[in-house]
TIMI-2910 file (N, C-alpha, C, CB; in pm, 1 decimal, decimal comma, always signed):
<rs>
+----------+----------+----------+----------+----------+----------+----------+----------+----------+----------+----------+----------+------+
!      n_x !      n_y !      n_z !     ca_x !     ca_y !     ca_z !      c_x !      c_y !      c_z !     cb_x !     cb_y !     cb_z ! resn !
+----------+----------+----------+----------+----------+----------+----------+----------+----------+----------+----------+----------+------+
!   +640,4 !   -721,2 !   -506,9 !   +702,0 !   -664,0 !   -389,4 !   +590,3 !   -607,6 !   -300,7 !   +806,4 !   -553,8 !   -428,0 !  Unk !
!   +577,0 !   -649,9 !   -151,6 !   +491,7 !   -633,0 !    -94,1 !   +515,7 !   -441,8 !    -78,3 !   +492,8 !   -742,7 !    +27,5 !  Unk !
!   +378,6 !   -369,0 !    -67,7 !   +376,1 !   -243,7 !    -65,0 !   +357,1 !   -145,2 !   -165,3 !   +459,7 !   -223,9 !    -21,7 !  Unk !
!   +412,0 !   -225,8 !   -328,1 !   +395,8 !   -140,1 !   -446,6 !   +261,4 !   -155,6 !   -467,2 !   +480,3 !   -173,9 !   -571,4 !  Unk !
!   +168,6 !    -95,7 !   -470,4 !    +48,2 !   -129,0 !   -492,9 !    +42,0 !    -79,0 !   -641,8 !    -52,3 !    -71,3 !   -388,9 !  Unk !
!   +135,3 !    +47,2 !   -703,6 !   +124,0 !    +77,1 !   -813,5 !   +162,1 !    +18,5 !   -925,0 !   +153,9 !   +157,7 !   -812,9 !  Unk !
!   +299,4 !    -74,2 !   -870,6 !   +346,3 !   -165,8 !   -935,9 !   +482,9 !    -72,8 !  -1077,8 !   +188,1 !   -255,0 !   -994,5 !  Unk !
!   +507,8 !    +26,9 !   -991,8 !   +637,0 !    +26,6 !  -1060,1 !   +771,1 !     -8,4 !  -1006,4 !   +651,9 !   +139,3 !  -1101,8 !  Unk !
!   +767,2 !    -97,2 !   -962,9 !   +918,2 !   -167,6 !   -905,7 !   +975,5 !   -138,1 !   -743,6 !  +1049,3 !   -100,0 !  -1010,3 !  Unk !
!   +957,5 !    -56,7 !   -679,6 !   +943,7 !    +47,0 !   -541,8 !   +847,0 !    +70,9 !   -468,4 !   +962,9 !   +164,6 !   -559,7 !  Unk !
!   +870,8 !    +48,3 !   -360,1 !   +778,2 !   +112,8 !   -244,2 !   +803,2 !   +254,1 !   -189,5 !   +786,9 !    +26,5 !   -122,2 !  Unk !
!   +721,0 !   +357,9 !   -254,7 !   +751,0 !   +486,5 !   -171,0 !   +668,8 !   +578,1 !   -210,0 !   +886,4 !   +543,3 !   -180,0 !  Unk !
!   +631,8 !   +707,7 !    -98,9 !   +518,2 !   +765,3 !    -63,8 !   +425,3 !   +786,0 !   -241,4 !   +567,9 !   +923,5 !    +34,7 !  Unk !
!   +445,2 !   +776,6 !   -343,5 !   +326,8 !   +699,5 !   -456,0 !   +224,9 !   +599,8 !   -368,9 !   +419,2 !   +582,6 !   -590,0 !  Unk !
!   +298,8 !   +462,7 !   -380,5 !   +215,4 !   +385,5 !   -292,6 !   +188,3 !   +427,9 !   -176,8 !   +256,6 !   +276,4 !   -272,5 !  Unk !
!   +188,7 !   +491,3 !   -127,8 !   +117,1 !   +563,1 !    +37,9 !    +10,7 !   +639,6 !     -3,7 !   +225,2 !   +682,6 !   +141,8 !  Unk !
!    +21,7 !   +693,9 !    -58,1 !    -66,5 !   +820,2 !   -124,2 !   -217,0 !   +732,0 !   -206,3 !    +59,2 !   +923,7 !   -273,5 !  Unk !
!   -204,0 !   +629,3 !   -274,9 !   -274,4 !   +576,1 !   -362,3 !   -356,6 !   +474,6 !   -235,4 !   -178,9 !   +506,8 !   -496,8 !  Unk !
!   -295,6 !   +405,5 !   -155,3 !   -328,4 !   +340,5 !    -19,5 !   -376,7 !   +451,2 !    +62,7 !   -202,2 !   +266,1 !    +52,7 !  Unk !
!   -361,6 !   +594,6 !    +67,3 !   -455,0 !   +664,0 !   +168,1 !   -558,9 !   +699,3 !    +91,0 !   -399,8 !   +787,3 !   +244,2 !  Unk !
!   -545,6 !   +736,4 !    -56,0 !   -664,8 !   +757,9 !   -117,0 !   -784,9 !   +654,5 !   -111,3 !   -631,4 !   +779,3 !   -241,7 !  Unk !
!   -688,2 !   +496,4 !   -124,8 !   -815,5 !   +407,3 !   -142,4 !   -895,9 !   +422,2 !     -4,8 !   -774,4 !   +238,4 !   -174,0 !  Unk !
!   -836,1 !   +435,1 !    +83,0 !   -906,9 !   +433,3 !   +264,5 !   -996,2 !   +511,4 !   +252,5 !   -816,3 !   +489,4 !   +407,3 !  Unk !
!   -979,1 !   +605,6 !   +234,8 !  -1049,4 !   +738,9 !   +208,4 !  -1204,5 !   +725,1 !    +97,3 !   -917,2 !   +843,7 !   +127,4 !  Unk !
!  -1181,6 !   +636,3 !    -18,1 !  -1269,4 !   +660,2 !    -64,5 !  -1233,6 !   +735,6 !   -246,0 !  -1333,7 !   +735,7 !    +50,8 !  Unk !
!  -1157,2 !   +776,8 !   -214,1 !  -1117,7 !   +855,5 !   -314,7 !  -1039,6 !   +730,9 !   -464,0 !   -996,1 !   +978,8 !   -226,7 !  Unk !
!   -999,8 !   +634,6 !   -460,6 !   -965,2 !   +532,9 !   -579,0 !   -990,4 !   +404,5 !   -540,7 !   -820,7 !   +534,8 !   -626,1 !  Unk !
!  -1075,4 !   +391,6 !   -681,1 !  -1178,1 !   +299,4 !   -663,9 !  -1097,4 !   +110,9 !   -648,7 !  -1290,9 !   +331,7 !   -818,5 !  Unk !
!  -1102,0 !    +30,9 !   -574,1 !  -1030,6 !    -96,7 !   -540,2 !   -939,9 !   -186,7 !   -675,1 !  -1157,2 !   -194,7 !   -477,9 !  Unk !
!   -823,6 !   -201,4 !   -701,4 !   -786,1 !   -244,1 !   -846,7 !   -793,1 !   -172,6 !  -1014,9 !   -863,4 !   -349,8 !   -852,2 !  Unk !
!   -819,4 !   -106,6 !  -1010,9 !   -775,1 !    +17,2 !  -1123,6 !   -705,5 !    +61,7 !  -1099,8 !   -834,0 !   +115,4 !  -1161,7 !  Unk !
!   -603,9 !    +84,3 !  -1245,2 !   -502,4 !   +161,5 !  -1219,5 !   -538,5 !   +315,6 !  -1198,1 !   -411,8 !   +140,1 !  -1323,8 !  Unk !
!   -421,6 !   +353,2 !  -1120,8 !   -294,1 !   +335,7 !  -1060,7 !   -267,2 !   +271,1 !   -987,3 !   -251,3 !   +405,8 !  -1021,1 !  Unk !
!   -392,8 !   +211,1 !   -872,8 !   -358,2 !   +155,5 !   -762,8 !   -441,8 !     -0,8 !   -762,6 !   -393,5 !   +262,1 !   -641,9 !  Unk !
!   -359,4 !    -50,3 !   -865,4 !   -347,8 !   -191,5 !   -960,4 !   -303,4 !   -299,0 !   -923,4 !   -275,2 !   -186,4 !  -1063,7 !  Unk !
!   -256,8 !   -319,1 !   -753,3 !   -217,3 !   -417,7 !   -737,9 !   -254,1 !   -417,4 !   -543,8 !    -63,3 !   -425,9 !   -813,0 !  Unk !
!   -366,3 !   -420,5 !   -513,7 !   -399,4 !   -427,8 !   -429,7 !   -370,5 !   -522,2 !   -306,6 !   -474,8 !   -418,8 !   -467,9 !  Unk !
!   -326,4 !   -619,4 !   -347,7 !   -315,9 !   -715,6 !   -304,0 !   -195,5 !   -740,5 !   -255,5 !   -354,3 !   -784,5 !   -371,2 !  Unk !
!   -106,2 !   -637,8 !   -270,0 !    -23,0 !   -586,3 !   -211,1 !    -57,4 !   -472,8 !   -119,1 !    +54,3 !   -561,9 !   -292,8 !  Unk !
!   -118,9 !   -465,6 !    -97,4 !    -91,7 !   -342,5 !    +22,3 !    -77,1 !   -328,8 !   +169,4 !   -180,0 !   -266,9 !    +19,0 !  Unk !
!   -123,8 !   -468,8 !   +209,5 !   -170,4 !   -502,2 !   +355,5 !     +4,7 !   -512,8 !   +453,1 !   -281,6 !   -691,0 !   +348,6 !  Unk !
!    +30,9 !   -389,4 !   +415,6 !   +188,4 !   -432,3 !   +479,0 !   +185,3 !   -389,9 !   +645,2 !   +336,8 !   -325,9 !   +387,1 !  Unk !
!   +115,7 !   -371,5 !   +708,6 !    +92,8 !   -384,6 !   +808,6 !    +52,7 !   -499,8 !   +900,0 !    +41,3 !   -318,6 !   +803,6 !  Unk !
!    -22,0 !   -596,8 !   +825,2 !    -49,0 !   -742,3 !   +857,3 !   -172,1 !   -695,6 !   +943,4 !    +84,0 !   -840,7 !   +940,8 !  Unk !
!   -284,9 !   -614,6 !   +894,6 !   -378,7 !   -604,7 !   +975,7 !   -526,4 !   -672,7 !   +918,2 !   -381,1 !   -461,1 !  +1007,1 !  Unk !
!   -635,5 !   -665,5 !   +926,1 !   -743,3 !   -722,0 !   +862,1 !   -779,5 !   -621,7 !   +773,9 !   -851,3 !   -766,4 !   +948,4 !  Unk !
!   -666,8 !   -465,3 !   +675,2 !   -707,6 !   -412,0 !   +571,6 !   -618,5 !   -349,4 !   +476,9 !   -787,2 !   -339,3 !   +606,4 !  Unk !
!   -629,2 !   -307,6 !   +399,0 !   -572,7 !   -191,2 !   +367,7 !   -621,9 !   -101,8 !   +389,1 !   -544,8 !   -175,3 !   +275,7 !  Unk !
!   -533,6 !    +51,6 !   +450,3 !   -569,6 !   +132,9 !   +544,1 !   -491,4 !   +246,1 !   +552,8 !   -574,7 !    +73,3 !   +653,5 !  Unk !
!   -470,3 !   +328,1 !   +636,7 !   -396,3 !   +456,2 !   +646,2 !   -270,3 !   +416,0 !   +732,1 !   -488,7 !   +580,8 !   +716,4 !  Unk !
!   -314,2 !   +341,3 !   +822,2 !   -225,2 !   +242,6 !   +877,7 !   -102,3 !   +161,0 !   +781,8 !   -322,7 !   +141,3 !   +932,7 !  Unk !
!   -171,0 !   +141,5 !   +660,5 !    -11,2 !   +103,1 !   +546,1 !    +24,5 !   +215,4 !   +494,0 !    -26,4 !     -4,2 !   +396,8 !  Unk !
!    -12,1 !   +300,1 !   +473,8 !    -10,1 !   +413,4 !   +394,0 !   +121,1 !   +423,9 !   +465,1 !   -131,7 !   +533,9 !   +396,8 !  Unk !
!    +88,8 !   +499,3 !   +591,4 !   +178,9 !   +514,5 !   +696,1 !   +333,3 !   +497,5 !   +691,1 !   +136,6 !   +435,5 !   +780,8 !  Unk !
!   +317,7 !   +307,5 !   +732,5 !   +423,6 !   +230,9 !   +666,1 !   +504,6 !   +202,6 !   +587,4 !   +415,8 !   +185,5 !   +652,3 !  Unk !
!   +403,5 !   +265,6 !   +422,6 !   +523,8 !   +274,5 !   +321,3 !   +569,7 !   +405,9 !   +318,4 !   +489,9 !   +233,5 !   +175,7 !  Unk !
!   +513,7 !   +516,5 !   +388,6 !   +596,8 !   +646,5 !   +361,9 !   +682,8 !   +653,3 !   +472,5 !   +512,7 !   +783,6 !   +348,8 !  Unk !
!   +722,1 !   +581,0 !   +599,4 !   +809,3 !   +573,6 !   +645,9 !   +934,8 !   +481,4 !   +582,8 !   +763,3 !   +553,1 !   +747,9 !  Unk !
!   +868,0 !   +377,7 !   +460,3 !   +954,8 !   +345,1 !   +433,3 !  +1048,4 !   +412,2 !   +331,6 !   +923,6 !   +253,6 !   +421,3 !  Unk !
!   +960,2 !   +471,7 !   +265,2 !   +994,1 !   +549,3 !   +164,4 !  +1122,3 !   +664,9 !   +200,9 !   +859,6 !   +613,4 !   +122,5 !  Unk !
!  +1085,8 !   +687,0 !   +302,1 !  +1202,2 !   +834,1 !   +383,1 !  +1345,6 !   +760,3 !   +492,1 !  +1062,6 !   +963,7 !   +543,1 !  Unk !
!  +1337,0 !   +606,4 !   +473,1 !  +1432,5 !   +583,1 !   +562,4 !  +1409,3 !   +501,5 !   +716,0 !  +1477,7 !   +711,5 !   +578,7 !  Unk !
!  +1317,8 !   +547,7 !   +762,0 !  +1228,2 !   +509,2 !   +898,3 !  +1238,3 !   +407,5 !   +919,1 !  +1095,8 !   +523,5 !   +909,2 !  Unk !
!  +1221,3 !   +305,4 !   +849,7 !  +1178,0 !   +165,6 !   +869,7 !  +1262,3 !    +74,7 !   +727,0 !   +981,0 !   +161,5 !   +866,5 !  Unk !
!  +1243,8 !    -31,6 !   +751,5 !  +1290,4 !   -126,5 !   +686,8 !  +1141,2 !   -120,2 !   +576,1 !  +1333,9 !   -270,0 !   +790,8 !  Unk !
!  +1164,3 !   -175,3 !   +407,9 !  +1122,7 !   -200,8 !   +329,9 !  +1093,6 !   -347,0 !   +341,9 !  +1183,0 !   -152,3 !   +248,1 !  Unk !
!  +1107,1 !   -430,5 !   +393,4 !  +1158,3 !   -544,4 !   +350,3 !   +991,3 !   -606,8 !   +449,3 !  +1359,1 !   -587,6 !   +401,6 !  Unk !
!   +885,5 !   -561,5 !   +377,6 !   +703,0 !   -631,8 !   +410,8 !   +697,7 !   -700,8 !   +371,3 !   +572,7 !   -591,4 !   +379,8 !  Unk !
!   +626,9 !   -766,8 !   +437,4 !   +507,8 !   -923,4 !   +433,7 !   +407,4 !   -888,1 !   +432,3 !   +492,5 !  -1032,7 !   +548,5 !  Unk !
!   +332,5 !   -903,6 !   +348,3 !   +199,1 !   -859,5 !   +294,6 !   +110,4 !   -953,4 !   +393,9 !   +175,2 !   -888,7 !   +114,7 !  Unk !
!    -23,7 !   -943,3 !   +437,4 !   -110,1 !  -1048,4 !   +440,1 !   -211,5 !  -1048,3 !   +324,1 !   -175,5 !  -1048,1 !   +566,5 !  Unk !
!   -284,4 !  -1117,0 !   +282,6 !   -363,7 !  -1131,0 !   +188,4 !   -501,1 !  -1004,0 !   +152,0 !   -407,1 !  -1266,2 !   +224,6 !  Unk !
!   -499,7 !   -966,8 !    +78,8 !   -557,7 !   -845,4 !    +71,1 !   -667,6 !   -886,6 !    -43,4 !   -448,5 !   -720,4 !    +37,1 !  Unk !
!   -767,7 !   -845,8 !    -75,5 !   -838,8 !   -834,6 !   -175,6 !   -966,5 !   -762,7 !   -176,0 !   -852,0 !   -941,3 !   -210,8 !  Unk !
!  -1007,1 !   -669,4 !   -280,6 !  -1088,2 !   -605,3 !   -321,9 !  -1247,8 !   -618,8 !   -257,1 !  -1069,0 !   -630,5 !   -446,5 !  Unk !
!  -1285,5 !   -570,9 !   -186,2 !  -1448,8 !   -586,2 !   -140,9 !  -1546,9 !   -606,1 !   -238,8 !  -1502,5 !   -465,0 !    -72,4 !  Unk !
+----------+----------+----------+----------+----------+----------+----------+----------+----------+----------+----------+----------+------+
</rs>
C-alpha cells in the first residue's frame, strides 16, 4: 500500500513521522521501522520528503483521500 512505509497494513501519521525523520536525517534509508521505502514517494515528486510526510498525515486525519500512487522510490 502506497504510503505505509512501516508496513503495518495503514497509512497514518506513524508513516509521516518515520518519512519526516528520514528527510531530516534522523532514520537511516530501509531499516526498520521505516522498512519499506519504496513506498513513500506519495507525492509523485523526485523524493521522499516532508512533502509526503505531509500527505500521509493529512491522510491519516481525514483531509485527503488515502488512495496514493507511489512513484518509484529507492534508497541513495
Amino acid at each position: 500500500m502506497c504510503g505505509d512505509v512501516n508496513g503495518d497494513g495503514v497509512v497514518n501519521i506513524g508513516d509521516a513521522l518515520l518519512t519526516a525523520q528520514y528527510d531530516v536525517g534522523l532514520r537511516p534509508c530501509g531499516q526498520a521501522p521505516f522498512s519499506h521505502p519504496e513506498l513513500c514517494n506519495v507525492n509523485r515528486d523526485a523524493g521522499c520528503n516532508i512533502g509526503d510526510a505531509l500527505k500521509m498525515a493529512q491522510c491519516d486525519v481525514g483531509l485527503i483521500s488515502c488512495a496514493f500512487v507511489c512513484n518509484p522510490f529507492s534508497c541513495p
